[in-house]
C-alpha positions in Angstrom: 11.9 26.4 0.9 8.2 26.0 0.5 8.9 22.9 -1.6 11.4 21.0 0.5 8.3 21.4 3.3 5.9 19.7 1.1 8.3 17.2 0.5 9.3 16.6 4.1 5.5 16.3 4.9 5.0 13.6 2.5 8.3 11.5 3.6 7.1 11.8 7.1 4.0 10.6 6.0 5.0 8.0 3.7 7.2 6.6 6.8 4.4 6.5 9.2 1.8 5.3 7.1 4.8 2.8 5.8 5.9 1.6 9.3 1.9 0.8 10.4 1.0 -1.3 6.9 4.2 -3.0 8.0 3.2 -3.7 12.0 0.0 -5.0 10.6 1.3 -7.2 7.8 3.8 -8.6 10.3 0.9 -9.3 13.2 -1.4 -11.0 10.2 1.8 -12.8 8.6 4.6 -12.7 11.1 6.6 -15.8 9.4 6.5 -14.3 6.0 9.8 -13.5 4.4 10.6 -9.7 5.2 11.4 -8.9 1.5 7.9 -10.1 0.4 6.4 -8.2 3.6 8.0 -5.4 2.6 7.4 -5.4 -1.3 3.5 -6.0 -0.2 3.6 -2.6 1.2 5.6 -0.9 -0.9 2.4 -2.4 -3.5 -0.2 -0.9 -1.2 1.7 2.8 -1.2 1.5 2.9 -4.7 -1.9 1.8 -5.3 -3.0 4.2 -2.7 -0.8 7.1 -4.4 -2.0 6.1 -7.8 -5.9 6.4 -7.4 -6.2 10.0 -6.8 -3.6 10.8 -9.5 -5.8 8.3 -11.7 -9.3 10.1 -10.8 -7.2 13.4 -11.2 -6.1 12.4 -14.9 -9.3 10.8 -16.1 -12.6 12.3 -13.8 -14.9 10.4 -15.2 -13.2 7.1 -13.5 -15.6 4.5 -11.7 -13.6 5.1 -8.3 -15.6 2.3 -6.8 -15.1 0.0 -9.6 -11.1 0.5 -9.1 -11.4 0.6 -5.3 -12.8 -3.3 -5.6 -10.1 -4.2 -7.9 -7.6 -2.8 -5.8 -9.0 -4.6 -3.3 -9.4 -7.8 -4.3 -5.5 -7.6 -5.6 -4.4 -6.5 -2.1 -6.4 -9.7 -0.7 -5.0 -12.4 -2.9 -1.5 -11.0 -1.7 -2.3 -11.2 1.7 -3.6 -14.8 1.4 -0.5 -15.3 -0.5 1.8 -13.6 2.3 -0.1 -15.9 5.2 0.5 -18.9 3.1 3.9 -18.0 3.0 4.0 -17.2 6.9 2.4 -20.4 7.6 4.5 -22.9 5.4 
């Protein structure tokens, strides 16, 4: 029981945090195909999943090191995403 709770929480926060990357990609990119809108976001809950599993793994990790990476990746898709919208 405990377990399906957990899980629940997380769904229900996976959708909301989900449904605003995806109002805010639309608003900065609103003629970009939907698929590539949608697999952007589906990037950006990963990455954000997989630091603190990364950090958890390997303590010693340079989290601001990764954080700029990460960054810098999620900017070049979004310049990609409004080049897309605007073509």
């Amino acid at each position: 029981m405990r377990h399906e709770r957990i899980s629940s929480l997380f769904q229900q926060g996976d959708r909301r945090i989900s449904a605003c990357l995806r109002r805010a990609v639309a608003a900065i990119a609103p003629h970009a195909p939907a698929k590539a809108c949608d697999d952007f976001v589906q990037m950006i809950m990963v990455l954000l999943l997989g630091l603190p599993q990364r950090h958890l793994a390997v303590p010693n990790t340079d989290l601001a090191a990764v954080s700029a990476s990460l960054s810098a990746l999620i900017d070049r898709e979004l310049d990609r995403l409004t080049q897309l919208s605007a073509a």
